[in-house]
N, C-alpha and C positions, 0 to 999 in steps of 0.2 A: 389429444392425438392430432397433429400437423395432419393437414389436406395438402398433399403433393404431387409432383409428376417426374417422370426422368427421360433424359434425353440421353441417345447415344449415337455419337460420330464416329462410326467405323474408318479405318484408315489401312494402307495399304504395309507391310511390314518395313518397308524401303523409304516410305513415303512421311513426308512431317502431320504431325496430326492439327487436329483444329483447336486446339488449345488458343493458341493465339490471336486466331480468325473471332473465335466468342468472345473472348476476352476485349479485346477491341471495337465490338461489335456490342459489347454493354457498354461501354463509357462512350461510343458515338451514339448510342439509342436514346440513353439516359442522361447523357451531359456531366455534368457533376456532380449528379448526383449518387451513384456507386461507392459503399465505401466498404473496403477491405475491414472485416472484424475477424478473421481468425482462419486458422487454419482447419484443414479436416484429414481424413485417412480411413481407406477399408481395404479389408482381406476377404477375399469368394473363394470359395472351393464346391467343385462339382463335382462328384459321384453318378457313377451309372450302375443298373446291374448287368452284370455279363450275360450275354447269351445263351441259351443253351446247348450242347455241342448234340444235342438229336435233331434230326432232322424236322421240322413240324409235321403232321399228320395232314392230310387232306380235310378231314375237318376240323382241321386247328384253323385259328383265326392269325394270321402275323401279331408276332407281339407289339405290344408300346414299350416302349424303355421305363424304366420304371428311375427319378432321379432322387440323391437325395445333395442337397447344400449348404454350405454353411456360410455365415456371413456376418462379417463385425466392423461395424461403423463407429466412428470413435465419437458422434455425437448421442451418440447412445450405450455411455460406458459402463453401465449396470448389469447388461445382457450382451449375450448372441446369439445369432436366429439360426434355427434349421427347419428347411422346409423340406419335405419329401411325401415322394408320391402315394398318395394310398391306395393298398389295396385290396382287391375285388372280391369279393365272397368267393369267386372262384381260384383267386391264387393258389397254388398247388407248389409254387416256385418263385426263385426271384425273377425269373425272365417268362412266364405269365401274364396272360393279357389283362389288362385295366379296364374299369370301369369307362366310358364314353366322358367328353368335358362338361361341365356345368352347362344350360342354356346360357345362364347368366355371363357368360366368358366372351358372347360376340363381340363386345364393343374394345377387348383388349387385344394386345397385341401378343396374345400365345402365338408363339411359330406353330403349323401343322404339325402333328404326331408327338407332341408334348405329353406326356399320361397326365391326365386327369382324374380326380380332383388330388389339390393337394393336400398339406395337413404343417399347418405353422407352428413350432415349439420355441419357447424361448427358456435359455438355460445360464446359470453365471457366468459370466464370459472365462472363469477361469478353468470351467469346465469343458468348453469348448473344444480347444485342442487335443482333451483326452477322449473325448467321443470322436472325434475326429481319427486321433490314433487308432483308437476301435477298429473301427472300419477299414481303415487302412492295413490291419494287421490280423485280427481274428476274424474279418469277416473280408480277406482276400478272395477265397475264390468266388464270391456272388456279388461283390462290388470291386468297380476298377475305379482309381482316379481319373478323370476326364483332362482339368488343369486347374489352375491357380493365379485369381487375378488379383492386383492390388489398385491402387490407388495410394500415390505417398504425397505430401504436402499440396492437397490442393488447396484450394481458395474461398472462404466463405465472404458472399459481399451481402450489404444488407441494400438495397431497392423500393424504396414507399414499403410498400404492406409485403413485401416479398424477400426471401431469403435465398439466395444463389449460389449453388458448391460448383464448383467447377474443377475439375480435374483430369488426368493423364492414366488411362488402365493399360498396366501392362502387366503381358501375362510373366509371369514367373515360371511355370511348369505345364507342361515336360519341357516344353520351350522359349527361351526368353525371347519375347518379339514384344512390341506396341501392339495395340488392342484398336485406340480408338482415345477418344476423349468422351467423357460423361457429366452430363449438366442435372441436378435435382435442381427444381424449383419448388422454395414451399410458401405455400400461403399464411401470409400470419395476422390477417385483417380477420376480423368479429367473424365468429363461426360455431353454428349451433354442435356439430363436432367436438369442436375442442370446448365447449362450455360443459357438456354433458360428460367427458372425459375426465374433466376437473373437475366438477361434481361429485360423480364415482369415486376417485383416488381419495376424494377431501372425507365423505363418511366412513373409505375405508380405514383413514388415516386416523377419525376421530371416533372411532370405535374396537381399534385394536383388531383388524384386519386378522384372523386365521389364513394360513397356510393357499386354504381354497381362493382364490381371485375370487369368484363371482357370490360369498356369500361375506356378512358383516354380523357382530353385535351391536344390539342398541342398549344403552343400557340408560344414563340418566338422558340423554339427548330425545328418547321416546316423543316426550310431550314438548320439546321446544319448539318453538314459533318458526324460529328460520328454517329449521329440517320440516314443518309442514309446506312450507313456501318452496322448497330447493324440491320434494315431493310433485306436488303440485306440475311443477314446471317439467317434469319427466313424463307426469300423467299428460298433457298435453303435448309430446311429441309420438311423434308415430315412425317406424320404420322408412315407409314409404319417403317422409321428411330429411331422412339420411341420404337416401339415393338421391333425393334432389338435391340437397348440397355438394355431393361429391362430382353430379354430371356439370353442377352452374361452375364450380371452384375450377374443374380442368377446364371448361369453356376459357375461364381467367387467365389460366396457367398456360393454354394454347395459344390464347392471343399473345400473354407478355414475350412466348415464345419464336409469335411470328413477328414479332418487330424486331427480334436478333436476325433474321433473314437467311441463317443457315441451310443448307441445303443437306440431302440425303442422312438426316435424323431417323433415329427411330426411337418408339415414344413408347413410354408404357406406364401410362396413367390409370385407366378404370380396367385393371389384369381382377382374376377371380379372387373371389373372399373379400375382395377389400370393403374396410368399414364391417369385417365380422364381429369383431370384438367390441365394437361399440354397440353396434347391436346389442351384443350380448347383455351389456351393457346397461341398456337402455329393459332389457326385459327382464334385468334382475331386479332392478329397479321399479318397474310394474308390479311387479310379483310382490316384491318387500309390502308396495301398498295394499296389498289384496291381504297379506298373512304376515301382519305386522307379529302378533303376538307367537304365534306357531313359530316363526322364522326366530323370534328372541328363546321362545323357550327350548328349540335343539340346539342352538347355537350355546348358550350359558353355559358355564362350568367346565367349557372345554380347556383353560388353562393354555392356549397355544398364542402363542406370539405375533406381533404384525410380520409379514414377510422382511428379510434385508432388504430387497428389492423395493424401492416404493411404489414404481408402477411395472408390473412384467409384461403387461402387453403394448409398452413402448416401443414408438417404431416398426410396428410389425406390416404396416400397410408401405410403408416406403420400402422396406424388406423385402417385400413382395415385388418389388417393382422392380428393385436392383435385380434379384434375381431372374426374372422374366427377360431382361436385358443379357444377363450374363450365361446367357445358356448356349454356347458358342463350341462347335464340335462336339453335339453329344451325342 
């Protein structure tokens, strides 16, 4: 799982964007060393729910919008993401007030009055669109579409340890105008993240992975040497050890930022949840070492298949980021 960050240059509807300004702004930072390796592309869609047409009561509280989004990134062709709001024990409705945001949310760049918390799914990308449909047609009256941004041929460069998308959003719906231009920066230097990531994916891969993500069979692997070592090495990380890589990584990702010298960016790196899944991750993995043998003897004989998906909670932290970005008239 890439440690990332995203930038966004809003721009005025009339007005040229920063495409060009960044662009040029990498190859005078970095010299020659920039190289062009590929192209990218994404599609956002944003959902609200409607309001409700009673008046609130005096001891109603003003609602939060409640959102839900969709979003598919072409370096992540397996899946696409929906993130939507969750909610409240006391929802009654879709336009019902929400739960309060995570503590853990100060350091991102939620705009005020965003609902919190959210709730990330990822689904086959070719199912997408019909969930999407969904929404759009049987579940009209309690959600409206918002609008629809794309991103069509931007720019992947590669940079030392770093990988750079750069691109043109513009919205598509209700109205065609420019957005703005959007920069992912990901880190691809040595990272206890993406080790533990590969980790996961590799026993899920070499034990015939069931349906469930976060559980595996073991079956003659039990007693091999390298699976007590790749153990081992999970038993000595801790949670705590994730949050330190992910505040050090955008530290990285904010400087190689400020040497492009762009001005009126806006940035959404450490947004809520991020690094949940690896967590997850990380404590299923604990767990397996505590009840090796429990854990093989429910799982056996279930006869179910590795997922098609090889990893489903790919991309889900960049996900997150784009979206936190893209939440523009809601």
């Amino acid at each position: 799982m890439p440690l990332t960050g995203v930038f966004f240059i809003p721009s005025n509807p009339n007005a040229s964007t920063s495409l060009a300004t960044v662009t040029e702004r990498l190859n005078s930072a970095f010299g020659k060393e920039p190289a062009l390796v590929g192209r990218w592309a994404l599609e956002h869609k944003l959902m609200r729910d409607t309001p409700s047409c009673l008046p609130p009561s005096a001891a109603q509280r003003q609602s939060t919008p409640k959102l839900t989004q969709f979003l598919s990134l072409t370096h992540y062709p397996n899946h696409g993401f929906i993130y939507a709001s969750q909610p409240s024990n006391n929802d009654v409705g879709p336009s019902a007030s929400t739960s309060t945001p995570n503590p853990s949310s100060s350091q991102s760049s939620q705009p005020t009055g965003v609902a919190m918390p959210m709730i990330m799914a990822t689904v086959p990308l070719q199912s997408t669109g019909a969930i999407y449909q969904h929404f759009v047609y049987a579940c009209q009256p309690f959600w409206c579409h918002r609008h629809t941004v794309t991103v069509l041929g931007g720019m992947v460069y590669e940079i030392g340890d770093f990988r750079v998308r750069v691109g043109d959003v513009r919205q598509t719906q209700p109205v065609a105008r420019v957005r703005g231009t959007v920069v992912e920066i990901e880190w691809r230097g040595p990272a206890l993240v993406t080790t533990l990531s590969a980790l996961y994916q590799s026993k899920r891969q070499e034990s015939g992975q069931a349906s469930n993500p976060y559980s595996w069979r073991d079956e003659k692997n039990d007693e091999d040497e390298d699976s007590g070592i790749d153990l081992a090495f999970s038993d000595g990380v801790e949670e705590a050890d994730i949050d330190a890589e992910y505040a050090v990584t955008a530290s990285l990702i904010r400087e190689f930022w400020a040497e492009l010298g762009v001005e009126g960016a806006r940035e959404a790196i450490i947004v809520p949840d991020v690094g949940k899944e690896v967590k997850a991750h990380l404590r299923e993995m604990k767990q397996r070492n505590k009840s090796k043998s429990a854990q093989k003897g429910r799982e056996e004989g279930t006869g179910q298949q590795m997922d098609e998906d090889p990893d489903p909670d790919a991309g889900v932290d960049v996900a997150r980021q784009f979206m936190e970005i893209f939440r523009f008239n809601r």
